[in-house]
VOKOLLO-521631 format. One record per residue: y, z, x of N, C-alpha, C in turn; residue in one letter. Coordinates in steps of 0.1 Angstrom, whole numbers, padded with zeros to 4 digits, always signed. Last residue first. Example, Ala and Ser with C-alpha at 12.3 -4.5 7.8 and 13.67 -1.06 7.14 Angstrom:
2
-0022+0071+0128-0011+0071+0137+0000+0079+0129s
-0057+0078+0132-0045+0078+0123-0033+0078+0132a
***
This chain:
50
+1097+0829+0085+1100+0833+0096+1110+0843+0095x
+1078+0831+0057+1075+0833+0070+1080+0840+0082x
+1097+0817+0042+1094+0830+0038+1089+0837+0051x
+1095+0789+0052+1107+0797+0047+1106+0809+0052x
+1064+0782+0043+1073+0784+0060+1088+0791+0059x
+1073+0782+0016+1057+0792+0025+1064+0793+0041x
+1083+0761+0016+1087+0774+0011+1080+0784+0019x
+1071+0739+0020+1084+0742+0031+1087+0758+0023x
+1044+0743+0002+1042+0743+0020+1057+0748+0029x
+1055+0741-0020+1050+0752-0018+1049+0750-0004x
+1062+0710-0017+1070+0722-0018+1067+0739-0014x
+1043+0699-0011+1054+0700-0005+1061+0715-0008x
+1029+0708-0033+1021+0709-0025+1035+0711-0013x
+1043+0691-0055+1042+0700-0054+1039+0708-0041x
+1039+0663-0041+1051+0667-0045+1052+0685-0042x
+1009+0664-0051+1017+0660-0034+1028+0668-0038x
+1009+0662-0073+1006+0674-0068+1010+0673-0054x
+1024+0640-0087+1024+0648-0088+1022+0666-0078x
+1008+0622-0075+1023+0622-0070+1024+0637-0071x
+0983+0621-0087+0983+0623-0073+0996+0625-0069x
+0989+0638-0121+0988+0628-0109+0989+0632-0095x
+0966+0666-0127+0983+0662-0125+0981+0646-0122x
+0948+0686-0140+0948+0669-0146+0963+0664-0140x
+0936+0709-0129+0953+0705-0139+0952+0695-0142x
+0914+0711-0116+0914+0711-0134+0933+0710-0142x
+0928+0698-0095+0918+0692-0098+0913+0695-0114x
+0939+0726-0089+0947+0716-0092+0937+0699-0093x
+0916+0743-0085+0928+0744-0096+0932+0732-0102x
+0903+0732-0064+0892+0732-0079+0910+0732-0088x
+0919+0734-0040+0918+0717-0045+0911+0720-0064x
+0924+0761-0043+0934+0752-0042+0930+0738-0048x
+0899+0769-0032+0897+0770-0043+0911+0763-0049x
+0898+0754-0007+0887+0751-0018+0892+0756-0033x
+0921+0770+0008+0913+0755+0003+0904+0747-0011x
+0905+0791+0011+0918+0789-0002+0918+0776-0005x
+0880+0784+0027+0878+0797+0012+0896+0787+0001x
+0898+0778+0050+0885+0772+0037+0885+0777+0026x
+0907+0802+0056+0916+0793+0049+0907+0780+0046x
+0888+0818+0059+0895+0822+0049+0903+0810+0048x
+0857+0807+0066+0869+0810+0069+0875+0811+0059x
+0821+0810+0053+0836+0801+0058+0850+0807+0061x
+0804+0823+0037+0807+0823+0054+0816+0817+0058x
+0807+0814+0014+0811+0827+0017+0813+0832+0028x
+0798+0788+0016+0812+0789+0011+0820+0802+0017x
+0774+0783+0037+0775+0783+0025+0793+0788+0020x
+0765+0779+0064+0754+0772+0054+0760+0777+0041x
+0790+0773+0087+0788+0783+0084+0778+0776+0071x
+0771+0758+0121+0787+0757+0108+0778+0769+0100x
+0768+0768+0151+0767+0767+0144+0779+0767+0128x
+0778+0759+0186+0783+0766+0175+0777+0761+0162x
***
């Protein structure tokens, strides 16, 4: 199996990934900070889900 040679080829949850880390990497948070957050959105996101 070849890897995909450039961003656009990549999976969609690469793709959010990526653009998830650029955001919160120009917010200037602390590392607490965005963990924290991150939490959150993650048990919420499962919430909504089921």
């Amino acid at each position: 199996m070849t890897e995909p040679t450039s961003l656009e080829q990549a999976p969609d949850h690469i793709k959010l990934a990526v653009d998830l880390i650029d955001i919160l990497e120009q917010a200037n948070l602390s590392k607490e900070t965005v963990l924290k957050a991150l939490e959150i959105v993650k048990n919420d996101f499962e919430q909504h889900q089921q």
